[in-house]
C-alpha positions in Angstrom: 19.4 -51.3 24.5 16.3 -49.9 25.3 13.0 -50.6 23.3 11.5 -47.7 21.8 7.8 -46.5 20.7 7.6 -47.0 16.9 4.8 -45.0 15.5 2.1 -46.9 13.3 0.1 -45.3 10.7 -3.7 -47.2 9.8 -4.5 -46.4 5.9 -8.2 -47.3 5.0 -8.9 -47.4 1.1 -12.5 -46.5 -0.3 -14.6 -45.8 -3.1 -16.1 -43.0 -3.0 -19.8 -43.0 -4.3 -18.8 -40.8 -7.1 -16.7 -43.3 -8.5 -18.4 -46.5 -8.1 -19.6 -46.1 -11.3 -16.5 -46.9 -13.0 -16.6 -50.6 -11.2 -19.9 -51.4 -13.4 -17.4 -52.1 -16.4 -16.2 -55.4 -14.7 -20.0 -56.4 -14.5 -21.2 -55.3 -17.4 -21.5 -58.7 -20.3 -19.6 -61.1 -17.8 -21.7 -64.0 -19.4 -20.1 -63.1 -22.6 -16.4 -62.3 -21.1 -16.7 -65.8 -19.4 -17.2 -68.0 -22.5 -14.8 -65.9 -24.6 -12.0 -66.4 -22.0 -13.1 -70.1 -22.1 -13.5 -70.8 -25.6 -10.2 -69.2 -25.7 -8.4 -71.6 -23.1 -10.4 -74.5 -23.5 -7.5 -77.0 -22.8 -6.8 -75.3 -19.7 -10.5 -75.4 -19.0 -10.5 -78.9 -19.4 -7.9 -79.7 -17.3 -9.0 -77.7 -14.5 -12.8 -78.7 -14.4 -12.4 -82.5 -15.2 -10.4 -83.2 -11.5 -13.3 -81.2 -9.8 -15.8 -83.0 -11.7 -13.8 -86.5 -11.4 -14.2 -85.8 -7.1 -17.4 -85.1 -7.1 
């Protein structure tokens, strides 16, 4: 059997700069999302930054 050409097809994803102003939502009060989300798991918290601290 012969090998034949297979045809590829590059797709490139963007913002467009009309819509980057939706992505300010993630940014906007992170301070406050982070210690929420913490105070919320803080066992998990603990066990996750006590190794890293323990290493260093």
């Amino acid at each position: 059997m012969g090998k034949q050409p297979v045809k590829m097809r590059a797709v490139v994803y963007a913002l467009s700069p009309f819509q980057q102003k939706i992505m300010s939502g993630l940014w906007k009060d992170l301070p406050a999302k982070i210690t929420h989300k913490v105070s919320e798991n803080w066992i998990s918290a603990t066990l996750l930054l006590t190794p890293l601290v323990g290493t260093y």
